[in-house]
C-alpha positions as CSV (number, residue, x, y, z in Angstrom):
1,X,90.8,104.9,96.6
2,X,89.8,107.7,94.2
3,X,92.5,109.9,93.7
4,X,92.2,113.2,94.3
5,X,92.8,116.1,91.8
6,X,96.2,117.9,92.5
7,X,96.4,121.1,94.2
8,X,99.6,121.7,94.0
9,X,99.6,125.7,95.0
10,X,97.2,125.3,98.2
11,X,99.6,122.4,99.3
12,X,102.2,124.8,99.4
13,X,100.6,127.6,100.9
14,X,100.1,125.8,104.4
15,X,103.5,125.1,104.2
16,X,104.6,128.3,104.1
17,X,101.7,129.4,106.1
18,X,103.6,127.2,108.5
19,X,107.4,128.7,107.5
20,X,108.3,124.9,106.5
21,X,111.5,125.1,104.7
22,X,111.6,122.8,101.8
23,X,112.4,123.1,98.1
24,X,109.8,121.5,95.3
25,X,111.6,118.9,93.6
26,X,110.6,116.4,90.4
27,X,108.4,116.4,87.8
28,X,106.1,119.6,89.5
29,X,109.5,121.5,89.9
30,X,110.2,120.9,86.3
31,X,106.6,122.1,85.3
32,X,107.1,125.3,87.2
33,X,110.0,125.9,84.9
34,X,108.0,125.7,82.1
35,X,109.5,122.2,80.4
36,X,107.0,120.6,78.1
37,X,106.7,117.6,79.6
38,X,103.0,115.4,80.7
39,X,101.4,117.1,83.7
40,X,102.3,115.2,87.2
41,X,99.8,114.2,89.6
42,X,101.4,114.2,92.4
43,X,104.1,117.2,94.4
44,X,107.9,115.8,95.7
45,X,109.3,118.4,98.4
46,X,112.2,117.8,100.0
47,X,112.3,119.6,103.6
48,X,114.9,120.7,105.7
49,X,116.3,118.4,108.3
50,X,116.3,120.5,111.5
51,X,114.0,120.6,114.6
52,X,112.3,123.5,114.4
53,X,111.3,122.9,110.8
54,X,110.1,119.1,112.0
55,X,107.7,121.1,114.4
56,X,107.0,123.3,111.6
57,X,106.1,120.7,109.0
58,X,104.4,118.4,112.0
59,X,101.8,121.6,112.3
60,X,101.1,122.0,108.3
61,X,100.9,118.4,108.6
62,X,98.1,118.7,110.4
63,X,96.3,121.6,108.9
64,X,96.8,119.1,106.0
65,X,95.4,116.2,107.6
66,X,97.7,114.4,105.7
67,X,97.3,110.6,105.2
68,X,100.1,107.7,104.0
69,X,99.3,106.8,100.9
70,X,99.2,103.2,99.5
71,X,99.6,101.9,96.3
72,X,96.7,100.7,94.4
73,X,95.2,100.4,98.3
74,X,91.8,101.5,98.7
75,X,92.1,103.1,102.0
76,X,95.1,106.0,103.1
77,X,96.5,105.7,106.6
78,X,96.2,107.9,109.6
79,X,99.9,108.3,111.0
80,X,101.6,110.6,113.8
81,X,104.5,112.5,112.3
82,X,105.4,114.5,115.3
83,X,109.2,115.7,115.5
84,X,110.2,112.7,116.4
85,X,108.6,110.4,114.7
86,X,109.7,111.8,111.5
87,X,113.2,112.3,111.9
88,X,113.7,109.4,111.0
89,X,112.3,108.6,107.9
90,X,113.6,109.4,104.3
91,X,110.7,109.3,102.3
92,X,106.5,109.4,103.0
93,X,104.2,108.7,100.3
94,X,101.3,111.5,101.4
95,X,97.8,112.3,100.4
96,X,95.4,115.1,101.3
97,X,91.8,117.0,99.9
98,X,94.4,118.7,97.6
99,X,96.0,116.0,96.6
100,X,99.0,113.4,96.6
101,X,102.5,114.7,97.9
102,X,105.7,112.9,98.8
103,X,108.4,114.0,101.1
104,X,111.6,113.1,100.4
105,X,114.6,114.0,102.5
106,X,117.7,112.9,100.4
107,X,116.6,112.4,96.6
108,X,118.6,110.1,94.2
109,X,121.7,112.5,93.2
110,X,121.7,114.3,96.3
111,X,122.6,115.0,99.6
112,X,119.4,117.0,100.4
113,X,117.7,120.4,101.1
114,X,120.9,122.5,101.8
115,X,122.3,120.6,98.1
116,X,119.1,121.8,96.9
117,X,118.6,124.8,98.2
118,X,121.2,126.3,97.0
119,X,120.7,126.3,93.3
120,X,116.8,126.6,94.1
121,X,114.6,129.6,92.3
122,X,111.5,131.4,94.0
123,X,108.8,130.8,91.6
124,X,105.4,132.3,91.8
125,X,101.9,129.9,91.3
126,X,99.4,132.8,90.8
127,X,100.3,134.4,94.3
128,X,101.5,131.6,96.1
129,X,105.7,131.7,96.2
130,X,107.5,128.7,96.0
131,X,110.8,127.6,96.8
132,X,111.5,125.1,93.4
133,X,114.6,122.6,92.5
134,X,117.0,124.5,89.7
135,X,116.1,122.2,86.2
136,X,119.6,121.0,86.2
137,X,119.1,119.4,90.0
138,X,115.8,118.3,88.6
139,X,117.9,116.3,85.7
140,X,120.6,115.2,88.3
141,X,118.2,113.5,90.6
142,X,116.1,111.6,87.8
143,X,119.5,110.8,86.0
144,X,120.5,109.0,89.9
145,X,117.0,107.6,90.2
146,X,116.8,106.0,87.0
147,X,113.3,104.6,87.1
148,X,111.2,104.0,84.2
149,X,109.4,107.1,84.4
150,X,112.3,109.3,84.8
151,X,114.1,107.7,82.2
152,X,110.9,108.3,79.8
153,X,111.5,112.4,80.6
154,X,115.2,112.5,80.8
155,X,115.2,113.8,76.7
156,X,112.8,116.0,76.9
157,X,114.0,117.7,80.2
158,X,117.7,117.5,78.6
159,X,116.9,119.6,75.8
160,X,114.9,121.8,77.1
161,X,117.8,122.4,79.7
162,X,120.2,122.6,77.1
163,X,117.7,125.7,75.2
164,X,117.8,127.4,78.4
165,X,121.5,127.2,78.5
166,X,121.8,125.2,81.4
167,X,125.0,122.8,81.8
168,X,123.5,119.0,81.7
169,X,126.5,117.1,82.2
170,X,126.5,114.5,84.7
171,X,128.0,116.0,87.7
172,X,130.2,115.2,90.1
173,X,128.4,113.4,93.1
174,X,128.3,116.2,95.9
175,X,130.2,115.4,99.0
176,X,128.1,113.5,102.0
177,X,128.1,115.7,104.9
178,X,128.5,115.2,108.4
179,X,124.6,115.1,110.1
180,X,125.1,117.3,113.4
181,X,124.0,115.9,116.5
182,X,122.0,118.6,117.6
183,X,120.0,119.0,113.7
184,X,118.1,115.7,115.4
185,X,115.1,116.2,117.7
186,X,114.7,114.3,120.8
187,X,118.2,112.3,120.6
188,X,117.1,110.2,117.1
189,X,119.6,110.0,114.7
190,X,118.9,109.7,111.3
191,X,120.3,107.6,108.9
192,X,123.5,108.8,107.7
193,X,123.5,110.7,104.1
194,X,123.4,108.4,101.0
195,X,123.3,108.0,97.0
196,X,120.5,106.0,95.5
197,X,122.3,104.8,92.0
C-alpha cells in the first residue's frame, strides 16, 4: 500500500464542510503551533461524542471515502461507520486520497473532546479554520501515551512550551465523567471513560 501524501487542510475542510465537531490533536496539532519538531504523516482528531455529530462525521466520512487502514497491509478496508456503528469504537486508524487520519475519542491523558475542547485554539491553514489541541494538552497526552515516538518529541515539545510560557507540569488527571444515556445513538453504550497510562 503506497501511502498517500498528507493533506492535512482538505481533510479538515469536509469536516467542517460537514459541521463535525472535533479538535486536532498530536503531532499535526503541535505543528500548527509552530513547535520545531519532524513533520507527521498522518492527522489525530478527536470528535465529539454526540448523535448528531456521529451523523455528521458519518457524512464527511463519506465524502471522504474513508478506508481502515492496516499496518504494513497492502490493501485499506471498506467499512460502514454509520451512527451506530461508530459509537462504539475508541479509536480508527483511517486513510483517504488526502491522506492517513486517526480518530481518536479519548486520548492517553484525557477524558476527550469536551477535556479538549476547552483549552483548544482556532488556527488558520491558509483559509481553512481549525479547531487544534492547546500545546500543553498536546504534551499531556503524549506524556500518558508514552510510546517510543512520543517519548522521542516529549523534549522538544517541553521546551518549546516552556519558551511560550506555557505550564508543563504534569497535571492532575481530569476527573472521568458520567457518559449520558441519551449522548449514545440508537441505545449503544459506549465504553465507559478511561486513562491509558
Amino acid at each position: 500500500m503506497t501511502q498517500p501524501n498528507l493533506d492535512g487542510a482538505a481533510i479538515i475542510d469536509v469536516l467542517n464542510r460537514h459541521g463535525v465537531e472535533y479538535v486536532v490533536i498530536g503531532a499535526f496539532a503541535a505543528q500548527l503551533h509552530h513547535a520545531p519538531i519532524p513533520a507527521t504523516f498522518d492527522i489525530d482528531f478527536t470528535p465529539a461524542r454526540t448523535p448528531d455529530n456521529f451523523a455528521r462525521l458519518d457524512m464527511a466520512l463519506t465524502e471522504l471515502r474513508a478506508k481502515i487502514r492496516i499496518k504494513d497491509a497492502p490493501y485499506e478496508l471498506s467499512f460502514g461507520h454509520s451512527p451506530s456503528s461508530i459509537a462504539h469504537i475508541d479509536v480508527l486508524n483511517l486513510t483517504c486520497e488526502f491522506g492517513d487520519f486517526d480518530l481518536s475519542w479519548v486520548p492517553s491523558g484525557t477524558t476527550g473532546y469536551d477535556d479538549l475542547a476547552r483549552s483548544a485554539h482556532t488556527i488558520l491553514i491558509g483559509d481553512i479554520s481549525a479547531r487544534v489541541a492547546d500545546l500543553g494538552d498536546v504534551i499531556r497526552s503524549k506524556r500518558a501515551a508514552g510510546r517510543p515516538k512520543d517519548l522521542a518529541v516529549l523534549p522538544i515539545l517541553s521546551m518549546y512550551a516552556e519558551t511560550l510560557g506555557i505550564n508543563i507540569a504534569d497535571p492532575v488527571d481530569p476527573p472521568v465523567p458520567e457518559v449520558p444515556q441519551e449522548a449514545v445513538p440508537d441505545g449503544i453504550k459506549p465504553p465507559g471513560y478511561r486513562r491509558r497510562r
